[in-house]
C-alpha atoms as one frame of an Amber mdcrd trajectory, in Angstrom:
protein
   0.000   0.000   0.000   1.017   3.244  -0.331   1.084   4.414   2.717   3.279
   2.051   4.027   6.350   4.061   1.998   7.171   6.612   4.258   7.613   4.287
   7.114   9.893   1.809   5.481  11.821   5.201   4.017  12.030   6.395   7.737
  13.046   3.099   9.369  15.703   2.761   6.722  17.152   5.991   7.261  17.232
   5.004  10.584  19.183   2.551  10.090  21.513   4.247   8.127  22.015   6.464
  10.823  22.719   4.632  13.178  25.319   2.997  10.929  27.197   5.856  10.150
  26.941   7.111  13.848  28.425   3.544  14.961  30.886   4.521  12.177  31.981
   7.665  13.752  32.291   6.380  17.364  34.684   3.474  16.258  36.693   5.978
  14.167  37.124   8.525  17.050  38.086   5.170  19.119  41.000   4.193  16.628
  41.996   7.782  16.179  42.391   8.240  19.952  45.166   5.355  20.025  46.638
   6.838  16.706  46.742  10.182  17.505  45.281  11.233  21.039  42.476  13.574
  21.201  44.275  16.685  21.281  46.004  16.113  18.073  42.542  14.299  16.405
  40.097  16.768  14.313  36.854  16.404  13.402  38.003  16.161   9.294  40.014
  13.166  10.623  36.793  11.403  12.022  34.973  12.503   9.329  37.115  11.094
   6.931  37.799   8.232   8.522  33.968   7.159   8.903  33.768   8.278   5.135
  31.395  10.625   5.091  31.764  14.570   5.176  32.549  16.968   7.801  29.056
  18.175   6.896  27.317  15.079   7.307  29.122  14.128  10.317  28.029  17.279
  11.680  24.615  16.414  11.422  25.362  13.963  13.872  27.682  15.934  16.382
  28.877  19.140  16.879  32.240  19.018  17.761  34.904  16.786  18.234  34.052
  17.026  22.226  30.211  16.176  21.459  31.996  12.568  19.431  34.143  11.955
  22.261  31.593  12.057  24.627  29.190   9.966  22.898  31.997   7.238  22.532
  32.413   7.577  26.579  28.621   7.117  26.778  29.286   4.026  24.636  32.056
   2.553  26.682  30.723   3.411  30.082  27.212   1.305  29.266  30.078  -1.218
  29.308  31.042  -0.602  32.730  27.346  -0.436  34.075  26.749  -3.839  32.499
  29.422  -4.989  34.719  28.684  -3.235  38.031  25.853  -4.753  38.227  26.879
  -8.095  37.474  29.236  -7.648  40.680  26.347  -6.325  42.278  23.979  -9.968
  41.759  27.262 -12.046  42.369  26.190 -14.187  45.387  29.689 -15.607  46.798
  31.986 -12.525  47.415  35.169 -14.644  47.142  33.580 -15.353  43.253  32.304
 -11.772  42.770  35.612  -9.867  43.519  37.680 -12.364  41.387  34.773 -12.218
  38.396  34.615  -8.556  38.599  39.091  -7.724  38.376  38.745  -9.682  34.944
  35.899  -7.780  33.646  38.023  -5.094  34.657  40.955  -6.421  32.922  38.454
  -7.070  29.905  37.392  -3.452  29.585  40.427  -2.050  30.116  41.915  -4.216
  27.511  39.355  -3.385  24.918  38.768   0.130  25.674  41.635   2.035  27.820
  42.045   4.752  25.463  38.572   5.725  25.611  38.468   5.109  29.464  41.880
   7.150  30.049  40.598   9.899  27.663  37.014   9.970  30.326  38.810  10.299
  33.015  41.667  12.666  31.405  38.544  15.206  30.240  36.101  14.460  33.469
  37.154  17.683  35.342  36.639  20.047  32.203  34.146  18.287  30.094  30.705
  18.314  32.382  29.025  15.972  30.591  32.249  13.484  30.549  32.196  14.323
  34.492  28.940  13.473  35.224  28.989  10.113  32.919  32.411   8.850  34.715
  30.926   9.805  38.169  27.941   8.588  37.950  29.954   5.217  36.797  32.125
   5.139  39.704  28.545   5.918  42.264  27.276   2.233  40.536  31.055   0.791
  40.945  30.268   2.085  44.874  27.403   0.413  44.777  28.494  -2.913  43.626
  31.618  -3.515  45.871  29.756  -2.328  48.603  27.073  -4.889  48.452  29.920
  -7.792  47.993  31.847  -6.198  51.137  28.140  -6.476  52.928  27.829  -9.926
  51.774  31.201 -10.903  52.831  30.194  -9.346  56.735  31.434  -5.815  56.668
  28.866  -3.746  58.401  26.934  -1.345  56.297  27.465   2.631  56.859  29.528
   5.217  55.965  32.207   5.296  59.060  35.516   4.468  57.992  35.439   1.021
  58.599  32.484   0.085  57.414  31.175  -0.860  53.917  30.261   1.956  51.779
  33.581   4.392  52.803  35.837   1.668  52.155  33.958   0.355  48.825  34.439
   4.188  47.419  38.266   4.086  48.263  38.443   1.117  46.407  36.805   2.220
  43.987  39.043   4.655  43.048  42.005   2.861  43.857  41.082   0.648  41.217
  40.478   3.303  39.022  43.843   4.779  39.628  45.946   1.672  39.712  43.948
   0.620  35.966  44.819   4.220  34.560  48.554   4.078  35.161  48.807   0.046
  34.453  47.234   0.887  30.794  49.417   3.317  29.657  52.059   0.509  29.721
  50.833  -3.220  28.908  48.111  -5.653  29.248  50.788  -7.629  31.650  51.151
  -4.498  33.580  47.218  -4.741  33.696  47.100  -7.969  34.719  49.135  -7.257
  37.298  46.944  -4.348  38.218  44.326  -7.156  38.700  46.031  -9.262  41.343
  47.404  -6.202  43.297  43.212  -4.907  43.294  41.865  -7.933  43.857  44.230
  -8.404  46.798  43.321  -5.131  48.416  39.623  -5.908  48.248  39.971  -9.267
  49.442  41.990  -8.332  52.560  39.228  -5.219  53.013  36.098  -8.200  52.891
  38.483  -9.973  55.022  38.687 -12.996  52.946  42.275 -13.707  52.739  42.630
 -16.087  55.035
């Protein structure tokens, strides 16, 4: 029927655009490792995606606005994975489950992770996206300390303080490990996991 046209023209363009925006994120990703994000330009992405600097600014407006959107990407990553920490039942399991996930992301997507944190002070939007990450990483390693008998509060010595210091103790110790190797991440790993484990209490 005819008037079925228009939505099949609309879905496809949909679909187009979503292409070519998937297109634009993965370039900025390879660019960042090629070039950094200083040095990277919006005719490199552009280019590199193969479309225009026009069209790609129909989908972005700056090289910032690209870069965030790729953080937004990655960091769905990371939320996937708090929360798996978050269901794990036997703390021992979760903390070891949740350093190779870690590893995992890190692995895949350190650039893009450095570059968040690198840009979460003067970017809001990066700032809020990589803070509200590490509130759900909080969340997560506080409910394994809980499970693993910690007592739940916000004194020092109980389970939500020391979950946020590990949190960014991880996120620390991950940032410097990646600018040298994926052994040096590994390695990052078994230091982490050790700290949390001692922290539960669970090295014994």
């Amino acid at each position: 029927m005819p008037g079925n046209h228009p939505v099949r023209s609309r879905r496809s363009a949909e679909r187009k655009g979503d292409v070519r925006e998937r297109a634009i994120l993965d370039t900025c990703e390879v660019l960042l490792a090629q070039k950094g994000y200083d040095a990277m330009t919006v005719g490199d992405v552009a280019q590199g995606a193969g479309i225009t600097r026009g069209a790609l600014y129909f989908y972005f407006g700056s090289k910032q606005e690209v870069v965030t959107a790729l953080v937004a990407r990655t960091v769905e990553h990371l939320w996937e994975r708090s929360r798996a920490t978050a269901r794990a039942d036997e703390p021992r399991q979760a903390i070891a489950a949740a350093m190779q996930r870690t590893v995992d992301l890190w692995n895949e997507h350190g650039l893009v992770m450095r570059t968040a944190i690198d840009l979460s002070l003067t970017v809001p939007e990066i700032g809020k996206l990589w803070s509200h990450t590490a509130d759900l990483f909080v969340a997560a390693i506080t409910a394994v300390l809980e499970r693993a008998g910690i007592q739940a509060g916000a004194a020092p010595e109980q389970a939500s303080a020391m979950a946020r210091a590990l949190c960014w103790m991880i996120e620390r110790t991950f940032y410097h490990a990646s600018q040298e190797s994926r052994e040096k991440l590994q390695e990052a790993s078994a230091t982490c996991e050790h700290i949390w484990l001692t922290s539960a209490g669970l090295t014994s």
